[in-house]
N, C-alpha and C positions, 0 to 999 in steps of 0.2 A: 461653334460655341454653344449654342441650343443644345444639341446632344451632348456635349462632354456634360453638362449639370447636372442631367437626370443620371448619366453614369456614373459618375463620381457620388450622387445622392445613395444608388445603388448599391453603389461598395460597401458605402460607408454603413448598410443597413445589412450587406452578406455579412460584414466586420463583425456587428453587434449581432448580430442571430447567433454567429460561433461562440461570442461570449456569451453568452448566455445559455447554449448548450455547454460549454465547458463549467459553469458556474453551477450548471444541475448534477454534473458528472463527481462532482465530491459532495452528493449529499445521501444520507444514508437515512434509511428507518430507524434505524435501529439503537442511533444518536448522533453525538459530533464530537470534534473534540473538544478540549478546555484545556487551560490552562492550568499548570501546578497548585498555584496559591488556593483556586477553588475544590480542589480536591478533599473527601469528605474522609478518604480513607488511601493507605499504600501497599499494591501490594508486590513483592519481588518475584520476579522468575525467571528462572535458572536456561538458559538455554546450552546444551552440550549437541554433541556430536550423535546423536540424531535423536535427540528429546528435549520436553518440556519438562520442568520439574515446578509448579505440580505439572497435574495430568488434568487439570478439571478447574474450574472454578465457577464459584455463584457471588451474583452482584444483585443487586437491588433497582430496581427502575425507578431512574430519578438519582441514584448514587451516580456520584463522581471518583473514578478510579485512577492513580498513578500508579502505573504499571510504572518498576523500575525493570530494566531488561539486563541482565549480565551473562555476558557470552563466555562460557567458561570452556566453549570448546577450540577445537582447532582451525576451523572452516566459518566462514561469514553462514549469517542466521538471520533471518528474516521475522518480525511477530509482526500480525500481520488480522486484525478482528475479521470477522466478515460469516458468511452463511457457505454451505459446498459449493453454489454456484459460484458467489463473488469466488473464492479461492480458485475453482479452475478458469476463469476468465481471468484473474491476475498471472496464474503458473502459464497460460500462455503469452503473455506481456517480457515475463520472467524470464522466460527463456529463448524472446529476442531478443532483449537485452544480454542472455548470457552470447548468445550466437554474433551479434555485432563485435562483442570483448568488450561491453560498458560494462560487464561480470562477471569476475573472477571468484574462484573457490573461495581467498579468503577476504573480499573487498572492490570494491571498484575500479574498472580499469578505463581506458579510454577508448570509447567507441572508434570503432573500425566503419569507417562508411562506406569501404570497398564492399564488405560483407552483407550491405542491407541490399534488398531486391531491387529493381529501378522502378517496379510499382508501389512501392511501400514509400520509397523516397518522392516520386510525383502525388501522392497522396497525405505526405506527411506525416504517416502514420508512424515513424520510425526519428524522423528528423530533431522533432520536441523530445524525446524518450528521456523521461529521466523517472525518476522514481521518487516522489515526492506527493502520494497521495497521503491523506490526514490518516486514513484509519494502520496504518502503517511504519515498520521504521526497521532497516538495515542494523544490526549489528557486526561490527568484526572482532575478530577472536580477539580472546582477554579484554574488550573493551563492555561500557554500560554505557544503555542510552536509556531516554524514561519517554514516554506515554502518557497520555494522560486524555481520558475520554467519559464524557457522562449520557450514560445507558437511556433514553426516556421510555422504552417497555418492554414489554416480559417479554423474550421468546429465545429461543434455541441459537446460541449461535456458536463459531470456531475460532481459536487463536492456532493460528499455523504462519510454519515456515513457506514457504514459497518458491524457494529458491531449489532448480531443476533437479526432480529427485527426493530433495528432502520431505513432500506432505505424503508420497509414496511411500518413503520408509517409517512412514507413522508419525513425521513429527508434525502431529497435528494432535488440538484440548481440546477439552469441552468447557464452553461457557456460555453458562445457564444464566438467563436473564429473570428475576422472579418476582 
């Protein structure tokens, strides 16, 4: 009875160390997101079959942006803010989720848990997978989703696709923080 306390005390403090690394794991420099209502300004973009339209955008530091998103192509499309690095540490996420089959061409399918490794599954690195970070958001074809995120400072950043293949084929913008 003396040792199970301190073990159970233990846990209970491995528990809260992971929350709390996972609680840094969605925070960004570069802002957060917000809600619709606070938005100062909207702006649309076009997602097809292997583009943004625009190609570019500038935002204000301290602006609040509703990005509305419409997927006018044929294949699911990802928008997705972040810097070169963030995007190829996501395009690896990305495409073990396409590899499990929780990703399909045009939308979500249902993970395959034959398909994940047996170290990735003892590590859990695979197990929680879903795709539910803030600065991000899945489109599937013909459909709109919206965004909505406020920038707090200047600097260089990317709106890209994500999804295996596509920031290769260019579909990646420039968004200018000023």
């Amino acid at each position: 009875m003396a040792l199970r306390t301190p073990l159970i005390l233990a846990g209970c403090l491995l528990a809260l160390s992971f929350n709390a690394v996972a609680d840094t794991a969605h925070t960004f420099a570069f802002g957060q997101p917000a809600t619709a209502d606070k938005a100062t300004r909207t702006v649309e973009v076009v997602l097809q079959d292997i583009s943004f339209s625009p190609k570019a955008l500038d935002v204000k530091a301290g602006e609040t942006v509703r990005f509305v998103l419409v997927n006018k192509g044929q294949l699911l499309h990802e928008f997705n803010l972040g810097d070169a690095a963030m995007h190829a540490e996501h395009q690896k996420e990305m495409l073990q989720m396409q590899a499990s089959g929780m990703l399909t061409a045009t939308g979500m399918g249902k993970m395959d848990h034959s398909a994940m490794h047996q170290d990735d599954m003892r590590h859990g690195d695979m197990g929680d997978m879903k795709h539910d970070d803030p600065n991000s958001v899945l489109v599937e074809p013909g459909k709109t989703a919206e965004l909505t995120w406020t920038f707090t400072k200047a600097t260089g950043l990317e709106f890209a696709c994500n999804i295996p293949g596509h920031y290769q084929a260019g579909m990646v913008g420039k968004l200018t923080v000023e």
